[in-house]
N, C-alpha and C positions, 0 to 999 in steps of 0.2 A: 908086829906091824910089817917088818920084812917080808915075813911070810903071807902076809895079807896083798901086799902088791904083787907078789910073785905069782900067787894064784889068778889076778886079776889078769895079769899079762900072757898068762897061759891061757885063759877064757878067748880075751878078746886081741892076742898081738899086741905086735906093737903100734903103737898110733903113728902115723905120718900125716900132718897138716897139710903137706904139700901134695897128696894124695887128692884132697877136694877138687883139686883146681883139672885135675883129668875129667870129672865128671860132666855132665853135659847142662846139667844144672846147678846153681847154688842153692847150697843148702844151710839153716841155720836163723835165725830170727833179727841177727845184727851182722856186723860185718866192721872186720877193722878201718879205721880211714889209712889213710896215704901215710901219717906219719907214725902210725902202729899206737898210740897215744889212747886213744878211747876208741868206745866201739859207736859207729853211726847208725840208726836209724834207716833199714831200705826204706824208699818211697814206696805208696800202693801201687803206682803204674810208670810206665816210662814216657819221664817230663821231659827228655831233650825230645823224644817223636813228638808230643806236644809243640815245641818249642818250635821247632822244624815248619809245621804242619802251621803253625799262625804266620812266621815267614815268610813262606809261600803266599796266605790269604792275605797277609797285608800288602808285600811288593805286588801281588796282581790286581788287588782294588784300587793302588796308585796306576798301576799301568793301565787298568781297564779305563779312568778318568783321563789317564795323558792321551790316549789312543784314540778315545770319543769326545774329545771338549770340540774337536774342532765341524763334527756331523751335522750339526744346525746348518752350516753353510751350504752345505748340501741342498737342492730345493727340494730332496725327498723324506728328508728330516725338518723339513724350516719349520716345522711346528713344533718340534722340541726344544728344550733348553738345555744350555752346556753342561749342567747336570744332569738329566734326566739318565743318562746309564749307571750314574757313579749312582744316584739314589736307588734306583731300582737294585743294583747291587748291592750294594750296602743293606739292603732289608733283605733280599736271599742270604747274603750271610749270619744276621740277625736269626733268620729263622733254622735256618743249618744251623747254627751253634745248640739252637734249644733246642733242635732234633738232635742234635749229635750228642748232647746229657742227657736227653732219654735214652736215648739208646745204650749210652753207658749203664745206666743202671740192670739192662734186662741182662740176666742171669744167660750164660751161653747156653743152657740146655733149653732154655723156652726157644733161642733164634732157630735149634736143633730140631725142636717138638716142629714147630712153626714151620718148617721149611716148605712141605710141599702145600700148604697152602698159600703160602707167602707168593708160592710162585704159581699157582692157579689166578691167586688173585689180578699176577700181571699179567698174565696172558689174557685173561678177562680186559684191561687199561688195553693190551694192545688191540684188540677189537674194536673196542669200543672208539678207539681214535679212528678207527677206518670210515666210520657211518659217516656218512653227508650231513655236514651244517653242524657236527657236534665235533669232531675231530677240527685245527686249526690250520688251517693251508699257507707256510709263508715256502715264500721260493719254488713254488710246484711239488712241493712233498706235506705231506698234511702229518705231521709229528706231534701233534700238543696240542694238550687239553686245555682249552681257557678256565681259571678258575681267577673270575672278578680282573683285576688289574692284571693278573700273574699267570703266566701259563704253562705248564706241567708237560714234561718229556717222557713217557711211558716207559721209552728204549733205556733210559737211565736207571729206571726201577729195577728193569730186566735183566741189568749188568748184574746187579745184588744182589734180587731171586733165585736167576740162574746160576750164580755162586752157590749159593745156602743150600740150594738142590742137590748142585752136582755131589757138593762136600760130605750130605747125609747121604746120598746115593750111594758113593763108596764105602762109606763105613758099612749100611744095610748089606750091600754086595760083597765084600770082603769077601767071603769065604768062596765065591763063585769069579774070582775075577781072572781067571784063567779060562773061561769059558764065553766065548767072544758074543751067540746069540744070549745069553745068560743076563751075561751083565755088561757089555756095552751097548748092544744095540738100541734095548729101551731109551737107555739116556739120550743116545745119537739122534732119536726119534725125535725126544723133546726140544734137543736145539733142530733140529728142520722146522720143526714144529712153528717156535719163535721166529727163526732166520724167514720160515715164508710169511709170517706175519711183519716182518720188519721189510721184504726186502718191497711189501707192496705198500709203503708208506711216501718214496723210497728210503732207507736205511742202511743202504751197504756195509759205513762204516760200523754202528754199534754191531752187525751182525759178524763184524769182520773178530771186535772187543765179547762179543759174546761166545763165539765160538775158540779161541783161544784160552778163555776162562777155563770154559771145559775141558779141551785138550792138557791144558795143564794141569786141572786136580786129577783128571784120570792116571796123567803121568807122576804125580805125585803120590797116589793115591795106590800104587804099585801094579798097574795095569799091562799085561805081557808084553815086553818091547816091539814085538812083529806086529800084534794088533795091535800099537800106538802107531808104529809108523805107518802101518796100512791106514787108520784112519785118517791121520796127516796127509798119507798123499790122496786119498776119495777128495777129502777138503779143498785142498791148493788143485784138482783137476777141475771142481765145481767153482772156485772162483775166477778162474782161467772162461772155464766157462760163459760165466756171469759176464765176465767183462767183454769176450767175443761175441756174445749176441748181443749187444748194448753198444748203441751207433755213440750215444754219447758217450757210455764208457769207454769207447776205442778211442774217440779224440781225445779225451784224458790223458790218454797212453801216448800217445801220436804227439801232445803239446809239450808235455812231462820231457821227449826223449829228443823233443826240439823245440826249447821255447821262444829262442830269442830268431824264428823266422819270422819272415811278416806276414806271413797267414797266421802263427799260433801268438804271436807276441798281442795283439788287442784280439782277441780270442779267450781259448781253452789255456794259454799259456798268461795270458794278464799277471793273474793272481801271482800265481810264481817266479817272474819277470820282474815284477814289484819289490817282491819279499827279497828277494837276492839282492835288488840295489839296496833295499833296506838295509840288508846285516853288511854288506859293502862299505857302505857309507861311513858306519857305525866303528868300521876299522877296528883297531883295539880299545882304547877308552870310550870309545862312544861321544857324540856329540850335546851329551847332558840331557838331565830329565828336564822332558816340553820342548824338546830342539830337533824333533823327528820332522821332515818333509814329507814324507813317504804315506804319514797317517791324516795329511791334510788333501781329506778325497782322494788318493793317488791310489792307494792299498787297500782291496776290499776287505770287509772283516775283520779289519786290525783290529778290536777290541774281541774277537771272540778267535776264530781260528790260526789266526796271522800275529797275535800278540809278542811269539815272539821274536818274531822282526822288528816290532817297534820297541821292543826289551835290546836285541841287538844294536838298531841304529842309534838308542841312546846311551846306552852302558856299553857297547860293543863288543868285541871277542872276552872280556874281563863280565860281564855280567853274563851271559849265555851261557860261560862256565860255569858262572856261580850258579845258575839254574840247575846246569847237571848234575854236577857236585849235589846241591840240595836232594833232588828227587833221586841220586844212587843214594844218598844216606836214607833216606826214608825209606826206599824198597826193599835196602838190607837190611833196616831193624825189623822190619814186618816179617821177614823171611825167619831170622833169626826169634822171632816170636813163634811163629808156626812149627820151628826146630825146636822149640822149650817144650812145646805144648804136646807135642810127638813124643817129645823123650817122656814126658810127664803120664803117657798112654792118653790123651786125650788127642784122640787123631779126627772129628772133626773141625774141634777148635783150634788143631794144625793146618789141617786143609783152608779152613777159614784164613785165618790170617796168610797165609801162603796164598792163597786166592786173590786178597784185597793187594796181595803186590805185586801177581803178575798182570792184576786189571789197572793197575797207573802204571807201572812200567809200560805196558806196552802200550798202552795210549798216550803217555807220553812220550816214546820212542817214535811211535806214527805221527805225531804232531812237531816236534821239533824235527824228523826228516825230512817231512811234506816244507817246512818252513825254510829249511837247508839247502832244498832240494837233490836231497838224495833219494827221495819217493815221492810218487806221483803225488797229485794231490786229493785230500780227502779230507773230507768234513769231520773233521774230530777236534775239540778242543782240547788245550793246554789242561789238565786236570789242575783244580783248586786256585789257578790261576788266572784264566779265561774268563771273559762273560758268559752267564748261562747259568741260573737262579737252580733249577733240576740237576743239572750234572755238580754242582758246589752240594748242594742236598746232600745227596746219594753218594757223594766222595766223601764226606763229613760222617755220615753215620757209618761207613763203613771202617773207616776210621776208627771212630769210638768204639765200638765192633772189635778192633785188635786191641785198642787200650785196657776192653775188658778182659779179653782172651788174656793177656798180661798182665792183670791186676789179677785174673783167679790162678794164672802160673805162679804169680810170685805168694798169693793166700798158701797154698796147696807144698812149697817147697818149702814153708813156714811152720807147717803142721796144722795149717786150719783148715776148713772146709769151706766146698764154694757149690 
């Protein structure tokens, strides 16, 4: 018997348990709990991102309700009732949840297969919103599709498409991506491509969330540091641009870097002027949920882009945190999904989830700055939090998207197949 372990330990070493824990994955089909006692059951996917991610949808369906009860008053609303957004919400998330378990179920290599048509098909949506009388015109930009009561944001789709593209692009190009006409430029085409399609909607801001997308799978995706940063600065020159020949987008600029004068303060600077006494007000505890001034006609958009100002003036510096807090934990378990699924060699279902978290992070980062004002202002909402039936959609299945990427990482480190 001696002799039989001795051989064994000459084959294979000696075993060190504590050896797992360097690895970049766990490995093994159970796993001890906390008090070493019995072995626990992994879950199929990761429930606190779940957990996380209703959080979010539920404090923002209370907030989109505190922020809109009082818009009836309004004589431009007086035909609505003091629900009418809370309902209209309420059924976008009804219908995002049942998109977002479909979308859990599809296997990552069909979103793979899928990708460049996925993303022909919205560039097709983005067209098609441009036509006369069929495209939807609120505010002087014609963005959405009316379909019956509900109306459809094409530029929201475009965030996802252009995800799934970029993410298969890389892997396709891999072997070329030192070679700048090779394998950047095609891609770079296809975001001009969308970016002129959105910016004649106008669009700025998705094309601002859409081109960062890319930037960052390319930089993830191990693209030469010189051509990354050379495409970074082409980009940040064109939007310099954008905004120098654009009479309105200079007064943006101009209100942004003085708001409280009194040309820009009931002007370009309103919005932002608003939003600051908002989270002012709001001091540290806030003045309690339904206790906001600010959203009673004072603050445009406070149920969609401005939300969270009236998150600040109720919950105050203690809730605003807890926002941040929230969406850094959510951006780093997506991250740390995309780093499983890399070590796992599954690099575009790394790109993928590494994509879904630099597309909330940084539109949440542009919407709580604009709200702060540490940046100008721009039309983006609060992801998963905000009014806006399209963008909860398409935040939601993309979502479900990494829950799967992480239920076939954890299948796959299991010994099964996905």
């Amino acid at each position: 018997m001696s002799s039989l372990v001795q051989r064994f330990s000459a084959w294979f070493g000696t075993f060190n348990p504590s050896a797992l824990d360097l690895l970049p994955v766990r490995l093994g089909a159970t796993r001890r709990s906390a008090t070493g006692s019995a072995p626990t059951r992994v879950m199929g996917f990761d429930q606190p991102l779940v957990w996380v991610t209703l959080a979010l949808l539920l404090w923002g369906l209370v907030m989109v309700y505190s922020a809109s009860i009082a818009m009836p008053e309004n004589p431009r609303f007086a035909n609505y009732t003091h629900t009418y957004f809370l309902m209209r919400h309420t059924l976008w998330l009804v219908l995002a949840l049942i998109a977002a378990l479909l979308a859990f179920q599809v296997p990552i290599a069909t979103w793979e297969k899928s990708a460049r048509l996925l993303f022909l098909a919205s560039l097709l949506l983005l067209m098609v919103v441009l036509i006369p009388y069929v495209g939807k015109v609120v505010y002087g930009a014609r963005r959405w599709l009316p379909l019956g009561p509900l109306s459809f944001q094409p530029s929201e789709l475009a965030k996802f498409t252009v995800l799934l593209y970029a993410a298969d692009y890389m892997v396709r190009k891999m072997d070329v991506k030192e070679h700048f006409f090779r394998a950047v430029l095609p891609m770079g085409a296809s975001v001009v491509l969308v970016g002129s399609l959105l910016l004649a909607e106008p669009d700025m801001g998705a094309f601002m969330v859409i081109a960062v997308i890319a930037m960052g799978i390319l930089f993830l995706g191990g693209v030469n540091a010189r051509m990354f940063f050379l495409i970074a600065s082409v980009l940040l020159v064109a939007f310099i641009l954008m905004i120098a020949s654009s009479e309105w987008r200079r007064e943006r600029i101009f209100a942004y870097l003085d708001p409280w004068s009194e040309k820009n303060a009931l002007a370009k600077g309103y919005q932002l002027t608003h939003s600051l006494i908002a989270v002012g007000r709001g001091e540290i505890f806030g003045v309690g949920l339904g206790g906001s001034v600010e959203k009673l006609n004072w603050l445009p958009e406070a149920h969609t882009d401005f939300l969270l100002a009236v998150i600040g003036e109720e919950f105050g510096l203690v809730g605003v945190v807890c926002v941040i807090g929230l969406f850094f934990w959510l951006i780093r378990r997506m991250m740390h999904i995309g780093r499983q699924a890399i070590a796992l060699e599954r690099v575009f279902a790394g790109l993928v989830a590494q994509g879904v978290g630099i597309w909330v992070g940084f539109q949440a980062f542009i919407n709580m700055g604009v709200t702060l004002g540490a940046l100008p202002t721009k039309g983006l909402t609060l992801p998963l939090m905000s009014y806006g039936g399209s963008a909860i959609l398409m935040n939601l299945v993309a979502i479900a998207v990494v829950l799967r990427i992480d239920h076939e990482n954890r299948t796959l480190m299991h010994g099964g197949r996905v």
